[in-house]
N, C-alpha and C positions, 0 to 999 in steps of 0.2 A: 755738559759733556764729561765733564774734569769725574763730576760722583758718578755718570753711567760707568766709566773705564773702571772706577773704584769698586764694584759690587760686586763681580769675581772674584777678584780678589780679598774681601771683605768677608764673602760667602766661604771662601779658603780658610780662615783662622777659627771659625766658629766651634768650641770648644764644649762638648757633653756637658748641662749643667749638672745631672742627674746621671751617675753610672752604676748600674744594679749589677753584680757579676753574676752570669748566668750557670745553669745546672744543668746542659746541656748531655742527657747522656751519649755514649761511643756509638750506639746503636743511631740515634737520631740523626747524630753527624756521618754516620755512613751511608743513609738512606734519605727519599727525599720527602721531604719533611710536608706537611701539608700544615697550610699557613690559612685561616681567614682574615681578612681585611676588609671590613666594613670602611665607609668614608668617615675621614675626620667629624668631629664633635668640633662646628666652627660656627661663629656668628656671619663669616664673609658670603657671599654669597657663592651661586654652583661653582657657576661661572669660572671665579676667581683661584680656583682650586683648582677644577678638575683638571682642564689642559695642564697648567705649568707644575701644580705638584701631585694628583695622586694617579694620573695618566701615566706620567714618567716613572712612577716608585711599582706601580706595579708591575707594568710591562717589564722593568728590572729585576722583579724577585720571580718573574714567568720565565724568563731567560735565563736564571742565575745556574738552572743543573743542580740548588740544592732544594730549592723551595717547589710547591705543588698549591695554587690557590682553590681553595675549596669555594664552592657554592654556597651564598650563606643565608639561610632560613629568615622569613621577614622578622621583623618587631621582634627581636632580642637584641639588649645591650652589649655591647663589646665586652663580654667578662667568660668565666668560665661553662655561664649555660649554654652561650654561643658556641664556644669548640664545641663541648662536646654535642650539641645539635646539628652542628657542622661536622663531626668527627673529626676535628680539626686537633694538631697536636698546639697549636696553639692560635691565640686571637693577638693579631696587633691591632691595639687602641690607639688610637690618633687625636690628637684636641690641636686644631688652628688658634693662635689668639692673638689679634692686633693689638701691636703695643708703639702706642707712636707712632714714627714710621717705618717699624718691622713688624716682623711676623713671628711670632713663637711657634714653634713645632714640638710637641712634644709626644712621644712614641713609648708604648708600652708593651711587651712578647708576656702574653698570659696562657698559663699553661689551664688543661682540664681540672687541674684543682683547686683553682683562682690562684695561684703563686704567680707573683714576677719575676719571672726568668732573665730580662730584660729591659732596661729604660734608657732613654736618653732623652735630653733635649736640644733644641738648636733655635740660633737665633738669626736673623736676616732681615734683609728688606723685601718686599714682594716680590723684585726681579729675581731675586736668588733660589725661590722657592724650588726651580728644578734642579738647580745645585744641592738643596737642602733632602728634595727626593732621592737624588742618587746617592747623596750622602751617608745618608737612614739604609737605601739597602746593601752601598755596602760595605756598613757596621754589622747587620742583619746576616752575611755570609761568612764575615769575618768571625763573630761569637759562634756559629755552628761548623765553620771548619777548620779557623785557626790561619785561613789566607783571606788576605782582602777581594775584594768583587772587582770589577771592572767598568765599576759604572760609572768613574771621573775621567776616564782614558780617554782619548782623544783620535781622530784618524783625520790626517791631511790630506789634501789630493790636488789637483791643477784643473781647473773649472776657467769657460771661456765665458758663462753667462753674460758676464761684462763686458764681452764685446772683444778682450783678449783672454790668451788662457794665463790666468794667475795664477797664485798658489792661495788655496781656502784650510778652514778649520771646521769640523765640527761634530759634537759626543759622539757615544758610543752608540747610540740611537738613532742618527741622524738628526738629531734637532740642533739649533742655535751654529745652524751655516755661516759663515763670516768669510770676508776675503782679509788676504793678512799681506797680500803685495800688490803694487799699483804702479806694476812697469811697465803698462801700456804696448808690450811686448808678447815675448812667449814662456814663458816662465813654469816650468815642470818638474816632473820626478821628486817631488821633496821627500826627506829622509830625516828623521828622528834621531836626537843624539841620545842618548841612553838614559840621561838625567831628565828628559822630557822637555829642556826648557828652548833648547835649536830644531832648527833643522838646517839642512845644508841641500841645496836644489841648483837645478839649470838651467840658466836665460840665455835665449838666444837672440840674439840684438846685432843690428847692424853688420852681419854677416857673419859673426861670430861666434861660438859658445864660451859661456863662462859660468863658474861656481861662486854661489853666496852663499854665506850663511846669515841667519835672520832669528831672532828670539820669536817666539811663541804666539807674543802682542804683535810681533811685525815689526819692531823696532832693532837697532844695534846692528844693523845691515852692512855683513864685511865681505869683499870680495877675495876669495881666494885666488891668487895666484897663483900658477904652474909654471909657465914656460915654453908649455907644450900645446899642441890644439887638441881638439875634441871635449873634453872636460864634461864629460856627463857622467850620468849611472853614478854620483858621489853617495857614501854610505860611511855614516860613522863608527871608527871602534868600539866596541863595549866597554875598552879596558884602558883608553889611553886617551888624544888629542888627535890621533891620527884619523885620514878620509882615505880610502880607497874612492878610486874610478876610473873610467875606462880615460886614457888620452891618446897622443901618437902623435907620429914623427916620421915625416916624407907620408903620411897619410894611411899609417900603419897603424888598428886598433890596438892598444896592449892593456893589461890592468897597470896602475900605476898607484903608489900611497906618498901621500903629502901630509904634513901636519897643519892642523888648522889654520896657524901662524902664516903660513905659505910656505915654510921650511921645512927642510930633509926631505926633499923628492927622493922618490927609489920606484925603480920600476921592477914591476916581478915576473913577467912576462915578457918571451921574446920569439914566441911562434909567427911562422909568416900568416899566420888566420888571423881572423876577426877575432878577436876577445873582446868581451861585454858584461855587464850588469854582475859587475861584484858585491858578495854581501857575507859581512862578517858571520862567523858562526857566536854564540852568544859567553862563551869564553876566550873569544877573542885568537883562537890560536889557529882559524881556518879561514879561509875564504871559499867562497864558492865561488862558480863564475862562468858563463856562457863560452865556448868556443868551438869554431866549425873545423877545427882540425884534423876531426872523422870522415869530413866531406857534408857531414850536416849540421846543425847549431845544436849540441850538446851540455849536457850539467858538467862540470868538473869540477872536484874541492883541490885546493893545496893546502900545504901549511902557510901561516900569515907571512912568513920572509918570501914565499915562490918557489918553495922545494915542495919535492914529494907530491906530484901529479896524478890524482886519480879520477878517472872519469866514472861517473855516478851513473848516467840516465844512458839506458838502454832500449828501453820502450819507449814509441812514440816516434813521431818521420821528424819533427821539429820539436826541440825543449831549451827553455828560455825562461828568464825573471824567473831563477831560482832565493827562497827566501827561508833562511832556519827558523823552526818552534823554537820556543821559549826554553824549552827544555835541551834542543839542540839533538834531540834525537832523530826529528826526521825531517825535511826539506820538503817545500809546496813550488812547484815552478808549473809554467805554462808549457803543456805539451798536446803538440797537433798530432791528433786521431784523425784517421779516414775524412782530412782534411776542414776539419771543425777544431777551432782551439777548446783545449779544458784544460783544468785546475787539476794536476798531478799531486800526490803525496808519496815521497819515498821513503824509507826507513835506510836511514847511513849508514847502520852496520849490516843489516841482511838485503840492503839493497830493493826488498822488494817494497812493489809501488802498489796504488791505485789511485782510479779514477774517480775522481767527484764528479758524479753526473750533475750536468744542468742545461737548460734550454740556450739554444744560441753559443754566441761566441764568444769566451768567458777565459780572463788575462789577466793576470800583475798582482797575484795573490800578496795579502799580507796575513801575520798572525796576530790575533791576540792576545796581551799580555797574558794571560791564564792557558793559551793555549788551547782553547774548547772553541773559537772563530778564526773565520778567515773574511777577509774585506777583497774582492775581488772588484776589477769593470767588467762589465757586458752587456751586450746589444738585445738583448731580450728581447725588452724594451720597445726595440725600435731604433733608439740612439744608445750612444755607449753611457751607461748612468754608473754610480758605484752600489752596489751589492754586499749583502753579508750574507754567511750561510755558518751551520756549525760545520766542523772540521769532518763527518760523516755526510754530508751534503743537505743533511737536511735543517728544514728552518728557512730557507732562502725568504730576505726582505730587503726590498728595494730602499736606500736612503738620499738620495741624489735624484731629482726629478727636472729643474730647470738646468736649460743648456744642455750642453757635454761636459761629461765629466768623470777623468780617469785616475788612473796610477796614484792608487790612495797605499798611504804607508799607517799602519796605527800606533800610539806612541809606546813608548819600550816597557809603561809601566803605570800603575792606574792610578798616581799620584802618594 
């Protein structure tokens, strides 16, 4: 058990033996580049490949917004007669090699003039091979556009499969589900701290609510203190120690900020409304935040001290679990249309919104570290499952199939 726990982590350090810098022109990185990828050159069998590494690396560089996988003509070698038979800007070559008890990966971006543009190698044991696929594509995004991919990011969510709703982990694809708490309880909402390695979430137990925070593995499990009841909707700073969340007092919602430690409570709200589901803006100097002080459950930002109240969301009879882009330009919150929820996006400065269409009833948006996704729940389905769609609605894939399973946050950064 002790070496299973060790293999992520292990897959983590694995260091390019082979780095070619590439010659990637302006043009190629502007536009979307079309890639063929024949399968690896491996002695293991199909099998042992295809699910855990070249299922995941492709579907990776089909999602990335920069690559395009070309069709690739039979019985030609991975070299430059394949692009250009493919009309491929380039071929990645692949070789599997068992060495002991790991696996070599070694990756090669050949251009129509047989040049390597591109190489690397990696080293692992078989478990890790899907960490090694995401790995490869995104180095792969990173050489053509100078930001890394999103394919080691991670999205939490509270999943009852188990009989209670716990807090689970699992990629960007939905593979490698894991539960990471075991309170037998009701355990939800988890929230990402910025560095990737917490999150901060709410149990509800024995009639009460309270905040933990808990490392990545499920371990280091501390209970924040407050003081105060309610203790939900916790959300870490980008910029400090600090947690916003909703609390109250004589049974009164307000936004409230605590530091991790359980010290310097400060409450920033004091409307006789409901306040709810605070969430920092990604320079740390905003909060948004749910209140029905309009008469209906509305977006509002302030600044992070509780000054300077402005309400955002104007369209929609209900809006709710508002959550800023990465860039912090626009905000995705859950707003009821003609009495169906969807997935809103609003622009902060001009205000104006639109709707991500999609089937069913569709809640608790999160964003993508890149900003080009959003991780949503909805009943599609049937049951409430978790969903991805790109930030224009389209792409929608289901990653959550056993049980129920909601209120996924994705992590703040793709490691």
């Amino acid at each position: 058990m002790k070496r299973l726990a060790l293999l992520a982590l292990f897959a983590t350090s694995l260091h390019a033996q082979t780095q070619i810098r590439p010659e990637i022109t302006k043009q190629q990185a502007a536009t979307i580049v079309r890639i063929a990828v024949p399968r690896p050159e491996t002695t293991l069998p199909l099998d042992a490949i295809e699910a855990p590494f070249f299922g995941p690396l492709t579907r990776d560089l089909a999602a990335s917004g920069v690559f395009a996988i070309a069709p690739i003509p039979p019985n030609i070698p991975p070299n430059a007669d394949l692009a250009k038979a493919a009309g491929a800007d380039f071929v990645l070559a692949l070789r599997i090699t068992p060495d002991a008890q790991d696996d070599i990966v070694e990756a090669r971006l050949v251009d129509p003039t047989g040049a390597t543009q591109f190489g690397r190698r990696y080293r692992g044991t078989p478990a890790a091979l899907s960490r090694m696929a995401h790995m490869l594509a995104n180095d792969l995004v990173r050489e053509m556009t100078g930001k890394t991919g999103i394919f080691l990011s991670q999205i939490a969510f509270a999943s009852n499969r188990s009989g209670y709703y716990e807090i689970w982990l699992m990629d960007w694809d939905g593979s490698n589900q894991r539960q990471i708490t075991n309170h037998r309880a009701l355990a939800i909402l988890p929230s990402w701290s910025p560095d990737n390695d917490r999150m901060v979430y709410t149990l509800f137990s024995g009639g009460r609510s309270e905040m933990y925070i808990i490392n990545r593995r499920g371990g280091g499990r501390i209970h924040v203190q407050t003081g105060v009841g309610l203790n939900v909707s916790a959300t870490f700073s980008p910029m400090s120690n600090d947690i916003a969340f909703v609390g109250s007092i004589a049974g009164n919602p307000d936004i409230y900020v605590v530091r991790d430690d359980s010290t310097n409570l400060r409450r920033l709200t004091t409307s006789y409304s409901i306040e709810s589901t605070p969430e920092w803006s990604p320079n740390g100097r905003q909060i948004s935040f749910t209140s029905g002080r309009s008469g209906t459950p509305q977006i509002y930002l302030m600044d992070a001290e509780g000054t300077n109240v402005q309400r955002l969301s104007f369209e929609g009879e209900w809006n709710d679990d508002a959550t800023w882009s990465p860039s912090g330009e626009e905000v995705a919150y859950t707003s009821r249309v003609n009495g169906r929820f969807q997935i809103r996006i609003a622009n902060v400065i001009t205000r104006q919104s639109r709707i991500i269409a999609g089937e069913g009833s569709n809640e608790q948006p999160a964003w993508s570290p890149d900003g080009r996704w959003i991780a949503f729940q909805s009943n599609r389905s049937g049951r409430c499952q978790i969903f991805r769609m790109r930030t224009d609605g389209t792409d929608p894939s289901q990653l959550t199939f056993a049980g129920e399973n909601k209120e996924p946050d994705w992590s703040k950064k793709s490691e």
